[in-house]
Each structure stands twice: as C-alpha cells, then as structure tokens.
C-alpha positions in Angstrom: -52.8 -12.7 -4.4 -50.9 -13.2 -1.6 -47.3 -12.0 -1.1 -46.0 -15.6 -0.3 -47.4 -16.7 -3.4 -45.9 -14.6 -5.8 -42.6 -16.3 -7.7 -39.6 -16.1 -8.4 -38.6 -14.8 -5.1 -34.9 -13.8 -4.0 -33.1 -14.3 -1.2 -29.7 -13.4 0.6 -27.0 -15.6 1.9 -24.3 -13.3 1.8 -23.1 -9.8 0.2 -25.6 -7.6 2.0 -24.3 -5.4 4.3 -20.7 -5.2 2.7 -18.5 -6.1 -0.6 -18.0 -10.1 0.1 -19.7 -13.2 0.9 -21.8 -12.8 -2.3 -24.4 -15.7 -2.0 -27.8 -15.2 -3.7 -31.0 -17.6 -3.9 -33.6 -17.4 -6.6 -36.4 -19.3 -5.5 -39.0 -20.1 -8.3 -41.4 -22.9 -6.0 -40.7 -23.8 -2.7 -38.7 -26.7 -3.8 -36.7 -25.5 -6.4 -33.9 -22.5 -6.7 -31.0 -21.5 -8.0 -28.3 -20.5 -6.2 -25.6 -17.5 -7.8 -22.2 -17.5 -6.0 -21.5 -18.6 -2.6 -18.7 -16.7 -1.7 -16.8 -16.1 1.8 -16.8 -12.8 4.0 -13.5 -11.1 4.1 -12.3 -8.0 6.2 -14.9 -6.0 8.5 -17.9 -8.2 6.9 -15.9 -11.3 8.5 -15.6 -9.3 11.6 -19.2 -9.0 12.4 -20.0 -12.4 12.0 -18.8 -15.6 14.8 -15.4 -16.9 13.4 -15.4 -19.4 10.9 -18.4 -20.9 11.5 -20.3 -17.7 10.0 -18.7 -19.5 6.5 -21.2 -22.8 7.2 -24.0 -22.7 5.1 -26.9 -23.1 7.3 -29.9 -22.5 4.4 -31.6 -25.8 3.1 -29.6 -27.0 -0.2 -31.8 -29.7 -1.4 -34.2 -27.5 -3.3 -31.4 -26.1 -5.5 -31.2 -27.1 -9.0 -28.0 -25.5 -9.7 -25.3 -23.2 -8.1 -24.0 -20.5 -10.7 -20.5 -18.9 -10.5 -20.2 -15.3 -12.0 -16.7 -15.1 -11.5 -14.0 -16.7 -9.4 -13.1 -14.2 -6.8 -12.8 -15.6 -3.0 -15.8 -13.8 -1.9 -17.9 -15.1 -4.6 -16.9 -19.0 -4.5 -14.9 -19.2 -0.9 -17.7 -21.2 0.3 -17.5 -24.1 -2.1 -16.2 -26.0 0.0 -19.3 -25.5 2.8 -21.9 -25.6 0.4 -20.5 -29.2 -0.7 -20.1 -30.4 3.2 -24.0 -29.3 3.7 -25.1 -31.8 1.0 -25.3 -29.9 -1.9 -25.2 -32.3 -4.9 -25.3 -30.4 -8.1 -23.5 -28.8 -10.9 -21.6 -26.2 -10.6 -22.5 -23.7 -13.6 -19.7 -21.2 -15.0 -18.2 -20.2 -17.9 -15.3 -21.8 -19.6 -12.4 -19.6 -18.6 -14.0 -19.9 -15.2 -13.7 -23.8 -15.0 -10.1 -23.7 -16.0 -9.7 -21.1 -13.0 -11.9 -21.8 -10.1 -10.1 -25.2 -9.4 -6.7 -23.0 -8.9 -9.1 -21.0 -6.2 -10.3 -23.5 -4.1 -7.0 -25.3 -3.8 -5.8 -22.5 -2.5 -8.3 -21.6 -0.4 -8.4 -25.1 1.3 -4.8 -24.8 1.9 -5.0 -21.7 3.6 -8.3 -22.3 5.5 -9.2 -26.2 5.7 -6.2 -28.5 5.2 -2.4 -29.2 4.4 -3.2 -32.8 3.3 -2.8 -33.0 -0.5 -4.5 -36.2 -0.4 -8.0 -35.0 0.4 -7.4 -31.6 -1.4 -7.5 -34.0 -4.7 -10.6 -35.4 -3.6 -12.2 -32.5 -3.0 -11.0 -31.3 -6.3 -12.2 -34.2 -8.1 -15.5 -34.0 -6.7 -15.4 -30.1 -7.9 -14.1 -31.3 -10.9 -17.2 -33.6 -11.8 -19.4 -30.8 -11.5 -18.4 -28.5 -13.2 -20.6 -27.4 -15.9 -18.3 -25.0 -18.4 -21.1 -23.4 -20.6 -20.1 -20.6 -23.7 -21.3 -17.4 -23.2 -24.9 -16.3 -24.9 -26.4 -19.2 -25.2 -29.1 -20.5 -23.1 -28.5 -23.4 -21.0 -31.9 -25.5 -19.5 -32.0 -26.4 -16.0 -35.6 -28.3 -15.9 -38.2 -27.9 -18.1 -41.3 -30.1 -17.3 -44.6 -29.8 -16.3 -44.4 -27.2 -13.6 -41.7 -24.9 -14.6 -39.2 -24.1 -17.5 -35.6 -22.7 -16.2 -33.0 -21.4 -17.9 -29.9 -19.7 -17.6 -27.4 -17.7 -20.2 -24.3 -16.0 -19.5 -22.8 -12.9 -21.0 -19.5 -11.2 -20.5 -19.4 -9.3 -16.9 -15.2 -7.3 -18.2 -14.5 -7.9 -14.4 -11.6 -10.9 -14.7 -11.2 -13.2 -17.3 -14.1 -15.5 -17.1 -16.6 -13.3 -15.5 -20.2 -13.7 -16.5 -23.7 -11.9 -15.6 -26.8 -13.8 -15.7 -29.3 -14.4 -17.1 -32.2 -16.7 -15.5 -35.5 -16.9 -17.5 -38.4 -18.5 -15.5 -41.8 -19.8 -16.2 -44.4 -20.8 -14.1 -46.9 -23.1 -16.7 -49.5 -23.3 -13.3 -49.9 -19.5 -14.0 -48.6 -19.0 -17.7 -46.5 -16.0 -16.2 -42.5 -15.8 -17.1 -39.8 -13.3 -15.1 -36.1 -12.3 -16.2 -34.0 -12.2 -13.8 -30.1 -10.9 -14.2 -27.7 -11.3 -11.8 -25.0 -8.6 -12.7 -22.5 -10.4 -10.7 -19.3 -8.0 -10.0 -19.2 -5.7 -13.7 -15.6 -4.6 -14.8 -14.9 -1.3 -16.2 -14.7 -0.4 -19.5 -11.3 -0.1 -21.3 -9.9 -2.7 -18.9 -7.2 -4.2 -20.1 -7.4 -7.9 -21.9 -11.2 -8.1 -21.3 -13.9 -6.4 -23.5 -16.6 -4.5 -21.6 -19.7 -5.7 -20.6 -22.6 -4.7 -22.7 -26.3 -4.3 -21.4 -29.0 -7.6 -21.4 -31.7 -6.7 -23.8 -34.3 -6.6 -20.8 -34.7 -7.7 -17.4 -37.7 -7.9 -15.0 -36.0 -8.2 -11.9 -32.1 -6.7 -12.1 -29.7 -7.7 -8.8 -27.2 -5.7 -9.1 -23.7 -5.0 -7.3 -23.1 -1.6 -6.1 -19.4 -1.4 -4.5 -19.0 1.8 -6.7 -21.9 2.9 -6.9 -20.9 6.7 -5.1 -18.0 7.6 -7.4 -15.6 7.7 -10.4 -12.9 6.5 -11.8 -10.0 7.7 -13.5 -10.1 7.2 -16.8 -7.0 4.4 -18.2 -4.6 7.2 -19.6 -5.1 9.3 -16.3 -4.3 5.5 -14.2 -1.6 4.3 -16.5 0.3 8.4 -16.2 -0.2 7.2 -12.7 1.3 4.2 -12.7 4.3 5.8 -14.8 4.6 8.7 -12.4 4.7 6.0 -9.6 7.5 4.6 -11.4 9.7 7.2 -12.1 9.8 8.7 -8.5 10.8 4.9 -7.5 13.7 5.2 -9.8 14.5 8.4 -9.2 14.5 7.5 -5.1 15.9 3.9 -5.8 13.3 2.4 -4.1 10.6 -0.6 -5.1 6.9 -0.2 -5.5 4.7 -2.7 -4.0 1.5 -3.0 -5.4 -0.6 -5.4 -3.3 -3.3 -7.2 -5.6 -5.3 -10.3 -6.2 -3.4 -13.2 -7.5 -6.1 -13.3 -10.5 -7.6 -10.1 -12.7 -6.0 -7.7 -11.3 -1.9 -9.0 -11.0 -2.6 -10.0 -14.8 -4.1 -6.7 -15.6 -1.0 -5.0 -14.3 1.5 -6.8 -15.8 -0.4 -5.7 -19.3 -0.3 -2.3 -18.6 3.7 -2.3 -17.5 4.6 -4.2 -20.7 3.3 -1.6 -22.4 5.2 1.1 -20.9 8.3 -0.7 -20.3 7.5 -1.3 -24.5 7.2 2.9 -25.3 9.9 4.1 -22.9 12.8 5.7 -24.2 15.4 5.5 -21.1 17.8 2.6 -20.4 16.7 2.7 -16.1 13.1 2.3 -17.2 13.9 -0.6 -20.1 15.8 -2.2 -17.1 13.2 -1.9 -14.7 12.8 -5.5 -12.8 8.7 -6.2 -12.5 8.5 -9.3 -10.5 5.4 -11.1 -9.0 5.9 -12.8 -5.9 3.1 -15.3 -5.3 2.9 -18.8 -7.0 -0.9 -18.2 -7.0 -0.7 -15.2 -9.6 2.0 -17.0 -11.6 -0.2 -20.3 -11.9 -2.7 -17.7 -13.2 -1.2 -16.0 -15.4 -0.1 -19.0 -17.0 -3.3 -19.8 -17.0 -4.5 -16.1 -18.9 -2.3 -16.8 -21.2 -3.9 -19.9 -22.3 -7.1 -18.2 -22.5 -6.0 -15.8 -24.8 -9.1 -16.4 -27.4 -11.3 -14.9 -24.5 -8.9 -11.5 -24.8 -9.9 -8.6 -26.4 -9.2 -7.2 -29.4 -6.6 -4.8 -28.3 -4.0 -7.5 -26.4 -4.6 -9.5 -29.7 -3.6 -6.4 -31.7 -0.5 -6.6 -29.7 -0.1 -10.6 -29.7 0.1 -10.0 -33.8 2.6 -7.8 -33.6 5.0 -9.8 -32.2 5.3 -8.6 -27.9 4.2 -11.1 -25.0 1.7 -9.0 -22.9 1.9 -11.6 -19.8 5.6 -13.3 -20.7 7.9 -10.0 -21.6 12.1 -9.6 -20.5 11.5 -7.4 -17.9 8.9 -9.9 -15.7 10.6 -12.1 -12.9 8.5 -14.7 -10.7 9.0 -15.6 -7.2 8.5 -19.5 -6.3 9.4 -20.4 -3.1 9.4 -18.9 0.3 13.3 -19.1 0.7 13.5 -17.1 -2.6 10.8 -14.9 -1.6 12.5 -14.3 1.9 15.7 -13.6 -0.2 14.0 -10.8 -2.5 12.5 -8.9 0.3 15.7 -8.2 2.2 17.3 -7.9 -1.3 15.3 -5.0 -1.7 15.1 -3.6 1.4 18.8 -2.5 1.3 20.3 -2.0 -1.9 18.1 0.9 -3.8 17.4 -1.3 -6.9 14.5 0.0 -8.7 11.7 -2.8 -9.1 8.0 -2.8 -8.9 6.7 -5.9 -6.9 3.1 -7.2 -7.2 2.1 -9.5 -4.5 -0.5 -10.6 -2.9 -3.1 -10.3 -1.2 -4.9 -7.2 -2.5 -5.9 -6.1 0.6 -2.9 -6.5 2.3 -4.7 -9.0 5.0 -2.0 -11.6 4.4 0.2 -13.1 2.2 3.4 -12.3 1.1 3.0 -9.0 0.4 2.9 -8.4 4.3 6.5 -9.1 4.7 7.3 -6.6 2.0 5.3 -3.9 3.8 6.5 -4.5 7.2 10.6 -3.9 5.7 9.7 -1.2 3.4 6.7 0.8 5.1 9.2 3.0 7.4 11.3 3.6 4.9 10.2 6.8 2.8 12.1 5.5 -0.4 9.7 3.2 -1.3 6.2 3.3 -2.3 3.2 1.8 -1.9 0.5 1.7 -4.5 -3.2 0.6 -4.2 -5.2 -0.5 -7.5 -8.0 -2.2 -6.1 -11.1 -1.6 -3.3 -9.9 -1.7 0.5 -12.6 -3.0 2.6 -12.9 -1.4 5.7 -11.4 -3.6 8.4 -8.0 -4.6 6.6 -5.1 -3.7 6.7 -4.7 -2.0 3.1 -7.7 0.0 4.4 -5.7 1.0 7.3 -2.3 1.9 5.3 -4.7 4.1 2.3 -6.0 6.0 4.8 -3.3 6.6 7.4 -0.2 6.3 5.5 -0.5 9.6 3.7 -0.3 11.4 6.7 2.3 9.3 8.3 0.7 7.2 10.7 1.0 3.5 11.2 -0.8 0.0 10.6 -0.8 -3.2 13.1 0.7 -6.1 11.0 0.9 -9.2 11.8 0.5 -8.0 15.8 3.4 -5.5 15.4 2.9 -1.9 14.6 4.7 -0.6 11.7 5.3 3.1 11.1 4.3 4.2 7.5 7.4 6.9 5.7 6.9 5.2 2.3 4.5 7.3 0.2 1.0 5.6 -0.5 -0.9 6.1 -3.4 -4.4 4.8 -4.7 -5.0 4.3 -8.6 -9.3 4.2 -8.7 -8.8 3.5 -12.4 -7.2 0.2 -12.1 -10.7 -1.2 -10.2 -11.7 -4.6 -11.7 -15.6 -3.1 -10.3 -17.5 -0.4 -12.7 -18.0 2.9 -11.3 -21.4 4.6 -10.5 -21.9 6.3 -14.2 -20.6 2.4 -15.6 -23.5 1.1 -13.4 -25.8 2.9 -14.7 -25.2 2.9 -18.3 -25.5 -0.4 -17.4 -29.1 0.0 -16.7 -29.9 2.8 -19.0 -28.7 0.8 -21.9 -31.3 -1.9 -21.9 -33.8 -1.7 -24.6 -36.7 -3.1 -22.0 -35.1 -1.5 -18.6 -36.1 -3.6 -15.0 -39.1 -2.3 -13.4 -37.4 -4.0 -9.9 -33.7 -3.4 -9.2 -32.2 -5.0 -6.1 -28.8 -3.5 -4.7 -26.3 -6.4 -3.4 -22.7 -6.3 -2.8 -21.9 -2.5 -1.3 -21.2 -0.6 1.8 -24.3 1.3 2.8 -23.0 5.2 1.9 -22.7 3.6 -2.2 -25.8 2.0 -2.3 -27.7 4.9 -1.3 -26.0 6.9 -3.8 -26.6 4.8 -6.7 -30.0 3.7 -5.1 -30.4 7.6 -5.5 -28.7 7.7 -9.1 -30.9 5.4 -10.3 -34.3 6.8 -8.9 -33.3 10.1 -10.8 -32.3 8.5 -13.8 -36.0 6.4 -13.9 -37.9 9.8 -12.9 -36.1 12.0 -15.3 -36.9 9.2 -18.3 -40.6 8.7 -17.1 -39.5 4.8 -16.2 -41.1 3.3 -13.0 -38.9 1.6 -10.9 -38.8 0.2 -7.3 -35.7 0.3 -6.2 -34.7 -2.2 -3.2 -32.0 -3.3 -1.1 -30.7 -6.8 0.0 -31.2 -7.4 3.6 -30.5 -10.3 5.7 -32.4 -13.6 5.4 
C-alpha cells in the first residue's frame, strides 16, 4: 500500500518551528479533516514570516468538518478571524469554559489587529457566536458518521488555563474496517497549578501530537515558586519599590492573583497585609470576572478555600486599572513615591501593552523589580530583559533604548506549559501508549531533548515508538 493512501494523515499550518501559530490538520479522505487550533505567530516565529499576511490562511478549508479549540490562548485561536475570511463555514468546537472565553479573545484581538469599528466587531462576534459548539468534557461528540467514515471527537481536561482541553479524535475508515486514535495534547498545564486540576493521561492513543515548549527542563516545584514570589515581595517592600509581573491577561494574571491571596491571607506583618496588588489591563479584569463565574470548573483546593469563607480572585488587597488616564496616573504614581505594590499587566511577553509603559519608568531604576512567570519567546522584548537585565544591560522599547538597574527575576514554576518529566508522565501513563508521537509547538533545542527523553523511555520499557517532528506543509 501506498504512502498516499494510508489515512488519517496530519498536517501543519502553524506551530512548527517555534511556540505559536499552533494550527493542525487531520486529514481522514481527501475531502474531509479536522482542523485543531488556528492560532497566530507571535515574537521571532512572526519575524520569519512576511508581515501580516503570513496570518492568511492559504490551505483549502472546504474539506474541513470542524475546527477544534484546545484552549484560548492568541497563538492558538488568533487566526479566527482569517480562517472565517477564507470561507470556512463550520462549528467551532471547544469546551464550555472556552466558549464563555474565546469571544473576550477575539474582540480583543480584532481591536488590536483588524478594526476600531465596534459595529462590525459585533458582527464578527455574532457570526463566532453561532458557531460555537461548547461540548462537556469526556464525552464523545460525532462529527459524521455515514457510509464512508465515523468521526468523533472528546475532550479531557489539558490544567493549562481554565477551559483547556486535549483531544481526542477517533476515526474509522468502513472502506477498510481500520480505526486510528488520534490525541491532540494541545498546550498541558503543570500539575499543582493553581485553580485547575491536572491533566491525567488518555487511556491510549495511536497517533499522539504533542507540544513540547518544555520538553528540555524543569520546573520549580509550587512551594519553591510561591517562596519566590514572597522573597520577590519582601525585597520590594524592603526597597519601596513595585514589582511588575508581565503576564497574559487570561491563566496566568488569574493564577497569580490566587497565589498572592494566599500569602497576603498567612502573613503576619501590617506592610505585607497592606500590600496593594493591582492589575492593570481591562482584558485580565473582564477575565477574571469571568473565572470567577466558572468557578464549578475549579479544583478542589480553591473550592476548599471558597467554603471557608476568602475570595481567591475578589480579596481587599486587589485594585483594577480601567482606563488609560488612570493607568497613565498609576505608573508615574509609582514611579516616584516608594509605595510597595505588585502590578500585573500585560502582555506576558512584554511585546506591548501596558505593561511597557511601566517598564520603560521603572527598568533604570534599581528599586523596583521585574518578575517573569511565563515562557519568553525569543525575539521579544521580555526575552531581551530575562536575559540581559541580570547583568545590567538594556532592551529597545517602543524604538527607545531603556537601561535595565531594576533586578529581574524568572519563576519556571509559575509556567501554565508542563515540563519535560510532566510530558512524559504524560506518555508513560497511558495504559495502551502511542506507537507514533509527533512533536509540535517547541523551539528545536526542547524538542530534541524530549524527542530524546522519550526514545529512552520507549527503549528502556521495550515499547516501539517512532518518534517524528512537525515540519512545514
């Protein structure tokens, strides 16, 4: 038999050679596919490409039966928007913590990189809006199921952000009486994250496509990160200074805010009970008001808390910035007069945003501090400031160059990704292991080492695997 005629068959639209633009095709005939995420390219994986126009989706959409979301990151749904323009005319699958998100997402995302006009952003957010396909997590959902093929799809909790999902996509071909698994792991949280429970393993998979952003290190562990985070904290008091903690508006601002209730909760000191937290970016406050709706789809530890009485998301200490005036106003506010706060802004990668404006006052200044929780993709800013500011050097914002006194920090443990021991439990742990695993989503130097982590786990367990990576379609 042929190679062209074996199915299902996968291919690449995105999050091949780096950490965004994750866009994946599962082609089971030649007319019929499913598409998983369709996300845009961000930092130095934006830079190799031509512009914006790298963001058009140039691959035939009439064959596609569905798009899946796994989550609602940028660089896994930024290309909603294109998709949609090039005709695509089908449901959007997700789960339902998902569909209450991902409409926040794109708004956003058109007003930042299509249009102003609020007019047309509620048409395009109707259109989204009708179809939208919210489906619970482990059950199976049918996409066709006729005479040439039976499709399905299920999701199952990914811990990455509230919402996330792997999945699951079970195929038959009735012309050969042959049926695949495929799982899509999507992005996969670490464990002991806060508010979301950790992913477990699928029973089995055929074919596994799985991310490997961290697939060449370790984390911290969360009471190593949260002493961390405290230690942060108590030299910014100590120094009167602010720490500004770039991060997404969604998973990883709501995250944070979890983890400094609870220490604002167990301190003993009147400067740390007084500490201001405040989030400056209407984008994380419409999601955490958002979370906090969600709550049934917390885990069992922030609903341990709940019944006690504290507001993990909504405590005394927690201040929001709205508008740009106020915003402008809280900057220089903290910039000159030594009061102790710890900002979270966005973006995460310090690539724009309001979080810029912070950096560019307070970077020079060695009072304040500057702490990383999240992946910096090579090519940004935040990159730039995690590697040179520890040894005082400087980082181009917004066309200026800004000399970096603050102290920098990075806290590995507050990733929303798993780590390379997480990814391969993840693996390990299936009862009926894939005999094909396909590495997406990761710089080269990662995926070779957990290319190489997996080939030594499968030999050592007497497991034959073929271990691939994506490449461009």
């Amino acid at each position: 038999m042929s190679n062209s005629t074996i199915w299902p068959k996968l291919i690449h639209h995105g999050g091949i050679d780096g950490v965004t633009g994750s866009c994946h095709r599962l082609r089971f005939s030649a007319d019929r596919s499913l598409l998983v995420d369709c996300g845009l390219f961000q930092g130095q994986d934006a830079d190799r490409g031509d512009g914006l126009d790298q963001h058009r989706v140039r691959f035939p959409v009439d064959d596609v039966l569905a798009l899946v979301v796994t989550h609602v990151h940028i660089d896994h749904i930024g290309r909603l928007p294109y998709l949609l323009a090039a005709g695509y005319a089908g449901p959007i699958l997700c789960s339902v913590p998902s569909a209450r998100l991902l409409p926040l997402v794109i708004e956003d995302a058109l007003k930042v990189g299509f249009t102003r006009d609020a007019a047309l952003i509620g048409r395009f957010l109707d259109e989204v809006g009708t179809r939208l396909v919210p489906l619970d997590y482990r059950r199976w959902h049918a996409l066709v199921d006729d005479a040439r093929h039976r499709v399905r799809v299920r999701l199952q909790r990914a811990g990455h952000i509230l919402g996330s999902a792997y999945v699951e996509v079970d195929s038959l071909d009735r012309s050969k009486g042959r049926t695949h698994r495929t799982v899509f792991s999507g992005d996969l949280g670490a464990p002991h994250a806060p508010l979301l429970p950790a992913p477990k393993s699928p029973w089995r998979a055929d074919t596994l496509v799985i991310e490997s952003t961290y697939g060449d290190r370790r984390h911290e562990d969360r009471r190593t990160r949260r002493a961390r985070l405290r230690a942060a904290i108590d030299r910014a008091l100590e120094n009167g200074g602010t720490v500004i903690v770039p991060a997404f508006s969604i998973g990883r601002t709501q995250e944070l805010l979890y983890e400094l209730e609870g220490l604002v909760h167990a301190a003993r000191n009147a400067r740390w009970r007084d500490l201001e937290v405040i989030v400056d970016s209407p984008l994380a406050a419409r999601f955490t008001e958002a979370y906090r709706e969600l709550k049934p789809w917390w885990d069992a530890e922030a609903h341990r808390r709940l019944r006690s009485g504290r507001h993990p998301l909504s405590f005394d200490n927690l201040y929001t910035v709205d508008g740009h005036e106020e915003h402008l106003r809280t900057v220089e506010y903290l910039a000159t007069t030594g009061r102790p706060a710890v900002v979270i802004a966005a973006s995460g990668m310090a690539s724009g945003g309001r979080v810029v404006n912070y950096l560019k006052r307070m970077l020079p200044d060695p009072r304040h501090a500057v702490l990383f929780v999240g992946y910096q993709a090579p090519g940004t800013p935040g990159h730039a400031i995690a590697r040179y500011g520890p040894r005082g050097g400087w980082v181009e914002l917004d066309g200026a160059r800004v000399d970096i006194r603050a102290r920098v920090g990075t806290i590995g443990g507050y990733s929303a990704h798993a780590d390379q021991r997480d990814l391969l439990n993840f693996i390990r742990r299936m009862r009926h292991p894939p005999a094909h695993v396909r590495l997406i989503h990761g710089d080269a130097g990662p995926k070779q080492a957990f290319k190489a982590g997996i080939e030594a786990w499968a030999s050592g367990c007497g497991h034959p695997v073929r271990v691939t990576l994506a490449h461009q379609s």
